[in-house]
PADRENVEX-949767 format. One record per residue (C-alpha): residue number from 0; residue in three letters; x, y, z. Coordinates in nm, 2 decimals, padded with zeros to 4 digits. Layout:
BEGIN
resi  resn  px  py  pz
NUM  ALA  X  Y  Z
...
//
This chain:
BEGIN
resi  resn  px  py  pz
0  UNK  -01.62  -01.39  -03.08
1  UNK  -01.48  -01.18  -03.41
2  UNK  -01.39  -01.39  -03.65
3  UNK  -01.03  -01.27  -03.67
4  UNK  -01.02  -01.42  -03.29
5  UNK  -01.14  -01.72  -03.41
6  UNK  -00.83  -01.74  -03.65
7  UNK  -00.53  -01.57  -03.60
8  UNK  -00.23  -01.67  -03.45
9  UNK  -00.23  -01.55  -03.06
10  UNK  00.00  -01.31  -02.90
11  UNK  00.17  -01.41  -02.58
12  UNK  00.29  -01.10  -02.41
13  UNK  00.52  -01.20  -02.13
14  UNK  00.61  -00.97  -01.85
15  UNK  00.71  -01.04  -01.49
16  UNK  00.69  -01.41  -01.62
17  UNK  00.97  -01.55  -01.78
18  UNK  00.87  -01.91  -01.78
19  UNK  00.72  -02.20  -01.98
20  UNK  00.59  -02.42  -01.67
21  UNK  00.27  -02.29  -01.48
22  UNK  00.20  -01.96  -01.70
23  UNK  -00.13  -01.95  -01.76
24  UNK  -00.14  -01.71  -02.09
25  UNK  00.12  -01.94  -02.26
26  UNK  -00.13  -02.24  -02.15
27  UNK  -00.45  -02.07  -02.31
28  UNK  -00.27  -02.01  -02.62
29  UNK  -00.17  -02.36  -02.65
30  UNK  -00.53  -02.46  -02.59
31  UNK  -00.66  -02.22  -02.82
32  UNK  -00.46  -02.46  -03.09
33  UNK  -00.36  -02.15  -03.34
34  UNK  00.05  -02.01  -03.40
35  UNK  00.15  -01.84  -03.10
36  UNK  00.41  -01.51  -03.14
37  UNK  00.58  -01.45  -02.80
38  UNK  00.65  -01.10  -02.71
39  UNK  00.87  -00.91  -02.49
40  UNK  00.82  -00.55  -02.44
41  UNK  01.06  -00.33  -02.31
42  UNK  00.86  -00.03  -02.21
43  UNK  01.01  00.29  -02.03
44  UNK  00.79  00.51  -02.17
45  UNK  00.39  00.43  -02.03
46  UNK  00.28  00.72  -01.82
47  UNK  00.38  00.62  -01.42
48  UNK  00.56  00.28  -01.50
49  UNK  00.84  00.31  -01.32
50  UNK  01.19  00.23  -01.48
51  UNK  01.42  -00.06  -01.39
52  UNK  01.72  00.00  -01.17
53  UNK  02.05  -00.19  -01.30
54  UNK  02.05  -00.51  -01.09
55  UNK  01.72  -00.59  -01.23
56  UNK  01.81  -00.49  -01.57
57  UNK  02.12  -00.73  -01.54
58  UNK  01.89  -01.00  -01.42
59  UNK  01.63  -00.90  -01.71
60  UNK  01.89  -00.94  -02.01
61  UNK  01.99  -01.31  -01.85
62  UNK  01.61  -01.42  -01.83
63  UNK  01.52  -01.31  -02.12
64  UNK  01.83  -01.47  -02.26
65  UNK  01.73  -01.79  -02.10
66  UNK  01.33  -01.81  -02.16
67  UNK  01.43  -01.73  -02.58
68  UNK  01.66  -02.05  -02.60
69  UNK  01.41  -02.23  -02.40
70  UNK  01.13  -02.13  -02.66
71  UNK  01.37  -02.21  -02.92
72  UNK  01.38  -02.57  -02.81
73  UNK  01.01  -02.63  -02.82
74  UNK  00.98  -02.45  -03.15
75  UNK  00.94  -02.14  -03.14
76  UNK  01.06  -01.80  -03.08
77  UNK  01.06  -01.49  -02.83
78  UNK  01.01  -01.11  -03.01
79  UNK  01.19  -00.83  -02.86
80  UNK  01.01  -00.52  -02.90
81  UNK  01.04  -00.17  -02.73
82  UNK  00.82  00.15  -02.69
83  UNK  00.52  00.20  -02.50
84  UNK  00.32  -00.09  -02.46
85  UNK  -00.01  00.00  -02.63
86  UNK  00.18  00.12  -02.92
87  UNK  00.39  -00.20  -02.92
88  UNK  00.11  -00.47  -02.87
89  UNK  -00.17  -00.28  -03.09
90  UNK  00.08  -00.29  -03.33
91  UNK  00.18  -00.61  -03.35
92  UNK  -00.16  -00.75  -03.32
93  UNK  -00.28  -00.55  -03.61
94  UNK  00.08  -00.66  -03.83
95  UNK  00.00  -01.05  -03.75
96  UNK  -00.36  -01.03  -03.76
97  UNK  -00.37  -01.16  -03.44
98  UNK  -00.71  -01.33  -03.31
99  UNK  -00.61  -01.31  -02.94
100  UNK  -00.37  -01.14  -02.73
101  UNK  -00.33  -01.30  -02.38
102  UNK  -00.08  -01.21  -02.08
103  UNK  -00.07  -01.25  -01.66
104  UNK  -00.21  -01.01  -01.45
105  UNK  00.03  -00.68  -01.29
106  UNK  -00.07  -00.51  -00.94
107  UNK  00.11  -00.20  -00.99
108  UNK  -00.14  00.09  -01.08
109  UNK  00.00  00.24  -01.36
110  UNK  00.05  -00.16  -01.50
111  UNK  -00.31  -00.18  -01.47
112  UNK  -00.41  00.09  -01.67
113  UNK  -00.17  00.02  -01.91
114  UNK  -00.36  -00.35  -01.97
115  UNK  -00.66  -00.21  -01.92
116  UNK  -00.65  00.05  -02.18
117  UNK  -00.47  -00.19  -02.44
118  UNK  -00.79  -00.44  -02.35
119  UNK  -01.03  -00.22  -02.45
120  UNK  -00.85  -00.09  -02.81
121  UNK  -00.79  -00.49  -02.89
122  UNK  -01.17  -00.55  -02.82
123  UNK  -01.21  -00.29  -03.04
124  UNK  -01.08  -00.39  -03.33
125  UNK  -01.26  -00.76  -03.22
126  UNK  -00.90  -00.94  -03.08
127  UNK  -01.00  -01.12  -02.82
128  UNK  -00.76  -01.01  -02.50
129  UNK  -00.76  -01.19  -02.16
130  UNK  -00.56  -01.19  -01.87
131  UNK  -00.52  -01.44  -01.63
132  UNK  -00.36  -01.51  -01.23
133  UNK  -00.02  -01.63  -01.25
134  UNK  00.19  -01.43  -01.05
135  UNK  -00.04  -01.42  -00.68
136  UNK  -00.20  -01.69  -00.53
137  UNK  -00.49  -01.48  -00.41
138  UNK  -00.61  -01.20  -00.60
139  UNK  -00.61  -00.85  -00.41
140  UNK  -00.98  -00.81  -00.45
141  UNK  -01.08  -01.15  -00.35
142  UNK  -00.94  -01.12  00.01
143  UNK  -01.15  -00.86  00.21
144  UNK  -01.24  -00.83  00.58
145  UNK  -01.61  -00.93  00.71
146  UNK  -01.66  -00.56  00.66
147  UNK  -01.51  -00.58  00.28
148  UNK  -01.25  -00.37  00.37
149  UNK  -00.89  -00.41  00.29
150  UNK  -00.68  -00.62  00.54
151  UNK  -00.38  -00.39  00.70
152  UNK  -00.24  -00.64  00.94
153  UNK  -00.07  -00.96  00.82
154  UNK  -00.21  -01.19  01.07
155  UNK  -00.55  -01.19  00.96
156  UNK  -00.49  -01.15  00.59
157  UNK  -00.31  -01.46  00.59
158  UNK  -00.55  -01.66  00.77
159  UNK  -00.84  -01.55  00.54
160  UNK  -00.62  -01.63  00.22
161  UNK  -00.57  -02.00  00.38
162  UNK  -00.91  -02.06  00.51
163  UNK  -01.09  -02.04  00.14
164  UNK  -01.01  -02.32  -00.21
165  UNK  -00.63  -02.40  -00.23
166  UNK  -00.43  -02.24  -00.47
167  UNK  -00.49  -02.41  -00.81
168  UNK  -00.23  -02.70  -00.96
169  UNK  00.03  -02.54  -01.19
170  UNK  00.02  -02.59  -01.51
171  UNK  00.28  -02.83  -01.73
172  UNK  00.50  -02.68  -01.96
173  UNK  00.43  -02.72  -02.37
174  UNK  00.56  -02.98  -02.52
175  UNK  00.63  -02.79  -02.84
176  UNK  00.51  -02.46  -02.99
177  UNK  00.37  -02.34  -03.33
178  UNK  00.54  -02.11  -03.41
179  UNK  00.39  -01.75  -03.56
180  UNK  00.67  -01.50  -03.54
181  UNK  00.74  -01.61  -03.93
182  UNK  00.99  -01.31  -04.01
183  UNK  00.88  -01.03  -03.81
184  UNK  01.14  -00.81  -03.66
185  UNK  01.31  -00.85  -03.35
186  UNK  01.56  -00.61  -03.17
187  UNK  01.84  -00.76  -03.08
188  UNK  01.88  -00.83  -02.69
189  UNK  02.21  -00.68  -02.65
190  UNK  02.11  -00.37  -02.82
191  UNK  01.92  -00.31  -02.53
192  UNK  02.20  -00.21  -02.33
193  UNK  02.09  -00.38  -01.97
194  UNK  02.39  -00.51  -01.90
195  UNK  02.67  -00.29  -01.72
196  UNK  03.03  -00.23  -01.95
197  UNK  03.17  00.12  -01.86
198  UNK  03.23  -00.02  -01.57
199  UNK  03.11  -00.35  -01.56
200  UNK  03.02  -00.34  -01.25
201  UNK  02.83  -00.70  -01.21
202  UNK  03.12  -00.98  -01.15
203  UNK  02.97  -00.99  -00.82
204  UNK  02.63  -01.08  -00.93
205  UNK  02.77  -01.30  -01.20
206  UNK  02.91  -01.49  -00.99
207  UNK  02.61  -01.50  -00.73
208  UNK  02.34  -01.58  -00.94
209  UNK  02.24  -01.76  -01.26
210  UNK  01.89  -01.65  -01.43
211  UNK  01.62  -01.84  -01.62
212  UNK  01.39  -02.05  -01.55
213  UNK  01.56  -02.36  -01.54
214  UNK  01.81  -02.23  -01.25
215  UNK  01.48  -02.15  -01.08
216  UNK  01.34  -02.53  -01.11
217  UNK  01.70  -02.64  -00.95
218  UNK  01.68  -02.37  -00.64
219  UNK  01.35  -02.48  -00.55
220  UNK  01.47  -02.87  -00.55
221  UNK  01.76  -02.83  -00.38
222  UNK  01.58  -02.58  -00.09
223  UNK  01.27  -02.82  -00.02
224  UNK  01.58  -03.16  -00.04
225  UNK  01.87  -02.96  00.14
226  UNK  01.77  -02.64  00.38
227  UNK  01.38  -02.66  00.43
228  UNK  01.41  -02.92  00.78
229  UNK  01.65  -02.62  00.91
230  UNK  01.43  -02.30  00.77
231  UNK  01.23  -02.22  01.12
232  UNK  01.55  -02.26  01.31
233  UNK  01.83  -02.08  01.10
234  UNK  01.64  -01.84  00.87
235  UNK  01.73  -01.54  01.07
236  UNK  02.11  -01.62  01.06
237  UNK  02.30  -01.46  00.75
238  UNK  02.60  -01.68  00.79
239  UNK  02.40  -02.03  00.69
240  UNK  02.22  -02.16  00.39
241  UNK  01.88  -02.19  00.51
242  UNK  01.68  -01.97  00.29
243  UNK  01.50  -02.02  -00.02
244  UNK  01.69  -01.77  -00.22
245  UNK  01.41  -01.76  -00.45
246  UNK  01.33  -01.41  -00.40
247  UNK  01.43  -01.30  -00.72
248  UNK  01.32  -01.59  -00.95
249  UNK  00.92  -01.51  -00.81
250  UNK  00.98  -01.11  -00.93
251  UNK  01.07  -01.22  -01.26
252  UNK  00.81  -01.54  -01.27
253  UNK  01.09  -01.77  -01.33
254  UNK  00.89  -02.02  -01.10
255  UNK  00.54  -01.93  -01.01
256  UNK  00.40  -01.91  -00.61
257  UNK  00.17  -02.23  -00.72
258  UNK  00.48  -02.41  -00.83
259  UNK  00.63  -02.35  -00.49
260  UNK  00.32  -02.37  -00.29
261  UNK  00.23  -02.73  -00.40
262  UNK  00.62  -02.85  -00.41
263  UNK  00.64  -02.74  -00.04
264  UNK  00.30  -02.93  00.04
265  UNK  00.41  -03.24  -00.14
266  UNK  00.73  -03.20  00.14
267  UNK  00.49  -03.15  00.43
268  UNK  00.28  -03.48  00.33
269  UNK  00.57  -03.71  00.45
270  UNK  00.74  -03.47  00.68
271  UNK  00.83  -03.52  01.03
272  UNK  00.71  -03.29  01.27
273  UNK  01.03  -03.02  01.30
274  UNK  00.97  -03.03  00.85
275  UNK  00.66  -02.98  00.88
276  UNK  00.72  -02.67  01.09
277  UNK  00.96  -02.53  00.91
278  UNK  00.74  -02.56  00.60
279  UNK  00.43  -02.41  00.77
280  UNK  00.69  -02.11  00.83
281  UNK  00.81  -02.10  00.45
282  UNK  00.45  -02.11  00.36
283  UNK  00.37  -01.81  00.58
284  UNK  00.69  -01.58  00.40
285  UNK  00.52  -01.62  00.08
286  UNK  00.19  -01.51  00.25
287  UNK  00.38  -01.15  00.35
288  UNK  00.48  -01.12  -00.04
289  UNK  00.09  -01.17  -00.10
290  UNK  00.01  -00.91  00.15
291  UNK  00.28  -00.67  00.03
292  UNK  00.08  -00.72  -00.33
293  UNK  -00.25  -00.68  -00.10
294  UNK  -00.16  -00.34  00.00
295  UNK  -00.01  -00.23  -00.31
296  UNK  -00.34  -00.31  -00.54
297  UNK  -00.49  -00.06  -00.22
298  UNK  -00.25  00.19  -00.17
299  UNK  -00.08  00.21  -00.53
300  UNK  00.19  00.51  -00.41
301  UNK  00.32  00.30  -00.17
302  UNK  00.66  00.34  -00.30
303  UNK  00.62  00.75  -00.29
304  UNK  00.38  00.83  -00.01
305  UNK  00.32  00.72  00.35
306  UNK  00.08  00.45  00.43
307  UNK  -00.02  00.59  00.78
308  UNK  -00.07  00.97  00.66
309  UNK  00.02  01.09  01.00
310  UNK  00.41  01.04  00.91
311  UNK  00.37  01.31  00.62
312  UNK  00.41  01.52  01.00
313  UNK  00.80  01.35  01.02
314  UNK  01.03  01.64  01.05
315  UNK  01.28  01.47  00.85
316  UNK  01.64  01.66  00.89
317  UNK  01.83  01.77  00.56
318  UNK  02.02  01.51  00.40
319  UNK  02.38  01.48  00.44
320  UNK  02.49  01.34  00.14
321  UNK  02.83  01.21  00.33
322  UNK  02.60  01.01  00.58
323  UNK  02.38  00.86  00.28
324  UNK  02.73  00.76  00.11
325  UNK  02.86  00.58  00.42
326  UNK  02.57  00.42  00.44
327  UNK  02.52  00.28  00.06
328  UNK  02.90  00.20  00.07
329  UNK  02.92  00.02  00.36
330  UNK  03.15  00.23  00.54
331  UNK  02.93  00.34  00.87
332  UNK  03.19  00.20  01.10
333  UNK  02.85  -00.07  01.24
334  UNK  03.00  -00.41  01.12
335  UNK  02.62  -00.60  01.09
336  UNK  02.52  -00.26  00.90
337  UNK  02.82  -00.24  00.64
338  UNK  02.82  -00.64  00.56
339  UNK  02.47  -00.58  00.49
340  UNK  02.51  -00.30  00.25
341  UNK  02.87  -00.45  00.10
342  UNK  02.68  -00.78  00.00
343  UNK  02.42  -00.58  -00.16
344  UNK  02.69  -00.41  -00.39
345  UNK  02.83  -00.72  -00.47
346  UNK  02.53  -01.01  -00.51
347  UNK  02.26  -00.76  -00.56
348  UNK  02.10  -00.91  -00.30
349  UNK  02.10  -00.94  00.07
350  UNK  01.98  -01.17  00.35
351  UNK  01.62  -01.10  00.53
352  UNK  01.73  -01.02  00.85
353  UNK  01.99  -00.77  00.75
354  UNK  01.77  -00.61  00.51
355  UNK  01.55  -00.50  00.80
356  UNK  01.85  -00.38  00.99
357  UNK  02.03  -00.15  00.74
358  UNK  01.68  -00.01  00.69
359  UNK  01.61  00.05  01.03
360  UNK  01.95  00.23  01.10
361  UNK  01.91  00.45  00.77
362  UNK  01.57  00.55  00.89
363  UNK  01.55  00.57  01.27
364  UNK  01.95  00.58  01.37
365  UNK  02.03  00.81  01.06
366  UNK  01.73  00.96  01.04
367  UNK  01.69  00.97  00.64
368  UNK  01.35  00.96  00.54
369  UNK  01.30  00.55  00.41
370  UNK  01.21  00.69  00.00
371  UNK  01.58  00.72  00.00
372  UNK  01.66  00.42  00.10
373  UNK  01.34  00.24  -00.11
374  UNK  01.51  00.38  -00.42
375  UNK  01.92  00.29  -00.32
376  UNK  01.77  -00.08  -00.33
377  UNK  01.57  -00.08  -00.62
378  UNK  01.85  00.03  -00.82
379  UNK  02.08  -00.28  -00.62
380  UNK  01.85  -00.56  -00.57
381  UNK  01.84  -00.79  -00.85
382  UNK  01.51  -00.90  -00.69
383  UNK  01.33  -00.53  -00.69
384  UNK  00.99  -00.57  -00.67
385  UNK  00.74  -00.31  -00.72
386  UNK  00.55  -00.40  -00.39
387  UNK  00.82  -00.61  -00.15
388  UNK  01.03  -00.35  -00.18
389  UNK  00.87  -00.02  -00.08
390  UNK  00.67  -00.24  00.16
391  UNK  00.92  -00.36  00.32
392  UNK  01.05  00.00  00.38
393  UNK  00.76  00.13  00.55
394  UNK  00.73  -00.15  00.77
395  UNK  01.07  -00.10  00.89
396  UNK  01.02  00.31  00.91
397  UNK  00.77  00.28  01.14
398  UNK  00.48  00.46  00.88
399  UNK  00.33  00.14  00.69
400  UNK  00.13  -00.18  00.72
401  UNK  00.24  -00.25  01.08
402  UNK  00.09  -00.33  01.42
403  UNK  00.44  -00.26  01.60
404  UNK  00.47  00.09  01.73
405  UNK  00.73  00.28  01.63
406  UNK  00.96  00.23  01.88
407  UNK  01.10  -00.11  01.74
408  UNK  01.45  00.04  01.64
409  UNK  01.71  -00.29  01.53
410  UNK  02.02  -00.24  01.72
411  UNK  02.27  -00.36  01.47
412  UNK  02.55  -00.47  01.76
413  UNK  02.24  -00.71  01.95
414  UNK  02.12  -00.89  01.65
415  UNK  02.46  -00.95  01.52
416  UNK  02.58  -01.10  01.90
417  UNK  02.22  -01.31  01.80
418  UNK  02.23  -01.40  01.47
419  UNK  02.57  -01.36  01.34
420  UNK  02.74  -01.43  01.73
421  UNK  03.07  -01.63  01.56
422  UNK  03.08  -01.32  01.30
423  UNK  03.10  -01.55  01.01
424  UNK  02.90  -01.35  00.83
425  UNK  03.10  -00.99  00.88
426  UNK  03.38  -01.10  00.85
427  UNK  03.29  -01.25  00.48
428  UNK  03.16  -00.90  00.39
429  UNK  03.40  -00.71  00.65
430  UNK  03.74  -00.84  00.62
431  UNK  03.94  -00.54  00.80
432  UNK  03.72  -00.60  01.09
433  UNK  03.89  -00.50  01.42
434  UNK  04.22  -00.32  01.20
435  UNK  04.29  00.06  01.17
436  UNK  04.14  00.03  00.82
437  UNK  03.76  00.03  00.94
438  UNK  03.60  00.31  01.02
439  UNK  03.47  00.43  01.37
440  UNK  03.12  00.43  01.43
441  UNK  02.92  00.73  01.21
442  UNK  02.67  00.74  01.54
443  UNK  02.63  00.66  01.87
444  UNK  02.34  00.38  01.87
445  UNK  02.16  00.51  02.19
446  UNK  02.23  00.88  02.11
447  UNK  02.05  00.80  01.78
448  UNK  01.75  00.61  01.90
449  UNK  01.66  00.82  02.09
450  UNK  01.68  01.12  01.84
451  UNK  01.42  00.91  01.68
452  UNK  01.23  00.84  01.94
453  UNK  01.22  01.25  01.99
454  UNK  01.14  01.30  01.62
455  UNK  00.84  01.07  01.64
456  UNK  00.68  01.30  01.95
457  UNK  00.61  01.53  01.69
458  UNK  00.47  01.30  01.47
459  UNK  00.20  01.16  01.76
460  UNK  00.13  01.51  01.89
461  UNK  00.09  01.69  01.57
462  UNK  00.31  01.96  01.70
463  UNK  00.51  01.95  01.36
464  UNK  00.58  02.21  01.07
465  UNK  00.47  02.18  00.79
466  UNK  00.48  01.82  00.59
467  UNK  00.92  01.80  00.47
468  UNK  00.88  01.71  00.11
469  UNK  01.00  01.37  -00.04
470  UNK  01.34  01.28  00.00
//
């Protein structure tokens, strides 16, 4: 160890972390016992790193918000800085004389060599830099099949990933911090311009959702004490209030996977057998977000290119711009389709089930290639995520991590008769349901199925032209 890392004041960069409880690179810097200077950077300018879409930026500026008064109260402070992150950190390192600079690990591969390169100038000019495991509960590189290969079916993945150690016991939150920031500068969060004004688009999500860390604590509680008996049974049914609705506070690290790993384990201790059920199938949800981590940290242009090459043989037809608009708008005349996409618009966010529907009718009953549709919700979703969300996608399209054939096309009218059968849920999201005002159907549902179903002939014979280029 240098010995400016055995003095100066350590630099906590947070990232998708915006939390004091069970974050690992705020723990180390306590332990290391020196002034810590807490760092936020804004970065839109690395090489690959891809840039927020609004939702998330609204959701950003109110964590950030939050985690900065939450720092305040324990003593110390949160630095705003933007640029390119090596620029920013090596900076800032070199204006504090930093001894250490310690953050939580990113999957994404362009993240990666972000750290990585910033790693190796710090050690050069003897900071001590380390990283640590706060987002995943399994590493990507620790879970490999008995040939060391990748996993690329859930199934199994999952059932290594629980067969080895437990995830490790979160980590309490400080009790105070020592403060280093002194007077360095700090931008001013609203300078940033995340939030929406001309319009303000975001009374929806306002409404709908309040960030930080704290809001996360009190989701969690009140899931595991109010909706986690009913999970198994009513997950798949928009209308109720079974789900977690933590989605968005594990993308921004508001709460941890260990925090809600070992609350939902303290639950299954004393549970009764439909509980403990219901938490086994809780447990298993945040296994897919592990495995849609798993596969990114594998196939890093998994938001961009197909995971199962052979569909770079789609013939995907033109896009018709007045379809894609119906769509995004929620005006394709499919009432489970349009609530879907109208309580996107206006929470940023939208239940499970009905993700997987409006996907599968953009892709396979529409017949736009699924990038289009990856991009539509990273822009909306206030919980984009850099791997659920492409994931997600091309496990719907029929072209990524998938045992299901193709041929699984969601007809929109049969899971709503299923899941939504009292159309509670439509009718929330669809008021004019069944007047003049809404639209006739854009497509006929069979017609359409099995256009896909045609399409994809080309793709198993490779009878097709040439590869269509990315939507």
């Amino acid at each position: 160890m240098s010995p400016a890392s055995g003095t100066g004041p350590t630099i906590v960069w947070f990232r998708d972390d915006l939390r004091l409880a069970d974050n690992p690179a705020l723990h180390a810097a306590v332990e290391r016992g020196l002034p810590i200077v807490a760092v936020y950077v804004l970065d839109e300018d690395s090489p690959g790193v891809r840039p927020l879409g609004g939702a998330s930026c609204w959701w950003l500026h109110g964590s950030l918000h939050a985690l900065g008064e939450s720092l305040k109260a324990l003593g110390g402070s949160l630095l705003l800085r933007r640029g390119p992150a090596a620029d920013v950190i090596g900076t800032l390192a070199a204006s504090t004389g930093a001894g250490a600079v310690f953050w939580n690990r990113r999957y994404g591969a362009a993240e990666r060599a972000v750290d990585t390169a910033i790693k190796a100038g710090l050690h050069a000019d003897g900071v001590e830099a380390r990283s640590f495991a706060g987002s995943l509960l399994f590493e990507p590189w620790t879970i490999r099949t008995g040939q060391g290969n990748p996993y690329s079916v859930f199934t199994p993945f999952w059932r290594a990933c629980v067969a080895g150690p437990p995830p490790r016991e979160p980590y309490p939150a400080p009790e105070s911090i020592d403060d280093g920031s002194g007077t360095l500068p700090s931008d001013r969060l609203e300078d940033w311009g995340l939030l929406p004004t001309r319009p303000d688009w975001a009374a929806g999500l306002r409404a709908a959702w309040q960030p930080g860390e704290a809001f996360a604590a009190e989701a969690l509680d009140t899931f595991l004490r109010e909706s986690l008996a009913r999970y198994a049974d009513e997950r798949d049914a928009p209308a109720q209030t079974a789900t977690s609705r933590l989605s968005p506070r594990l993308r921004w690290g508001e709460v941890s996977p260990f925090q809600v790993w070992h609350a939902t384990q303290r639950v299954l201790r004393g549970a009764d057998a439909a509980t403990a059920s219901s938490a086994q199938r809780f447990l298993t949800e945040l296994g897919w977000r592990e495995f849609s981590y798993h596969v990114l940290f594998h196939a890093p242009e998994l938001a961009t290119e197909n995971l199962k090459r052979e569909f770079d043989r789609f013939p995907w037809p033109p896009l018709d711009d007045r379809v894609l608009e119906a769509w995004q708008q929620g005006r394709t005349g499919i009432p489970l389709v349009d609530a879907g996409m109208r309580e996107l618009w206006q929470t940023g966010s939208m239940h499970n089930r009905v993700r997987m529907v409006t996907a599968s009718f953009l892709t396979k009953n529409l017949l736009v290639d699924w990038r289009v549709g990856e991009r539509w919700f990273w822009d909306t979703l206030v919980d984009a995520d850099g791997a659920s969300n492409p994931f997600g996608w091309q496990w719907v399209a029929g072209s990524g991590a998938d045992a299901a054939p193709y041929f699984r096309v969601f007809n929109p009218e049969l899971q709503a008769a299923r899941f939504d059968p009292h159309g509670e849920y439509i009718r929330e999201y669809v008021p004019e349901i069944g007047t003049a005002a809404y639209p006739a159907p854009l497509v006929d549902l069979g017609e359409t199925r099995r256009a896909a179903l045609a399409a994809y002939e080309y793709v198993k014979a490779a009878k097709a032209p040439a590869p269509v280029p990315s939507a």
